[in-house]
N, C-alpha and C positions, 0 to 999 in steps of 0.2 A: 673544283671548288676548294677555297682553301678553307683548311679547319680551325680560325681563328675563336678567341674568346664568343664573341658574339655568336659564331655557329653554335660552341657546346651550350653557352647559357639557358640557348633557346630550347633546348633538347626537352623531351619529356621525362626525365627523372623519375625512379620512384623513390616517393616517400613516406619515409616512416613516422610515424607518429602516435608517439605514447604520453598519456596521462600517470606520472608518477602519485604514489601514496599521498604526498602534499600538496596534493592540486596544481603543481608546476608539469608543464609540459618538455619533454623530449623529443627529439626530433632528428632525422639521418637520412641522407640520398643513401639508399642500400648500394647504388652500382661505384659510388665513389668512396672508397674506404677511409674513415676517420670523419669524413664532412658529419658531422654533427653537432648540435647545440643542444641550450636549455634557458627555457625561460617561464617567465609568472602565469601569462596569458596564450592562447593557441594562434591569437593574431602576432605577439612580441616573436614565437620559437619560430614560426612561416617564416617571418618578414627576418629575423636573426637567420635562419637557413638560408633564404637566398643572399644574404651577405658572405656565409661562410662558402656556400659553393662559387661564388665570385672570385672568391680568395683562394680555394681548393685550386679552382681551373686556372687562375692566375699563374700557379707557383707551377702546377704540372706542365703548363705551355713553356714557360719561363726555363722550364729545369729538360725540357724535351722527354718528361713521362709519358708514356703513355694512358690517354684518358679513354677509360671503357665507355661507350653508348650504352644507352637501354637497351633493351630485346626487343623487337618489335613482333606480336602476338596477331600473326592473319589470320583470323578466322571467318571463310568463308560463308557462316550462319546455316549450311544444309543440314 
């Protein structure tokens, strides 16, 4: 399978998400370093995140970086 935009976008990312002092929200994929924003509303920083990792994963395809995956967490429930 090829590991094109579309594969990474779809990925399960995690993310970060902080309420700053001014009521403006913050936001970061922890496994993509720098992808982060900031915005007024918690709907604006989402929908502004997924713009910036579009554009993260863009330039790392584009430049032949390597992009990290999530971790993926089996836990069996015994």
């Amino acid at each position: 399978m090829k590991k094109n935009l579309k594969y990474y976008f779809n990925l399960d990312y995690t993310i970060r998400l902080k309420q700053n002092e001014d009521s403006s929200f913050f936001a970061e994929i922890e496994e993509l370093p720098g992808c982060i924003t900031e915005a007024d509303t918690k709907e604006q920083v989402l929908q502004m995140l997924e713009d910036a990792k579009r554009g993260w994963l863009g330039i790392a395809l584009k430049k032949k970086i390597i992009i990290p995956e999530p971790s993926v967490d089996d836990y069996s429930g015994k």
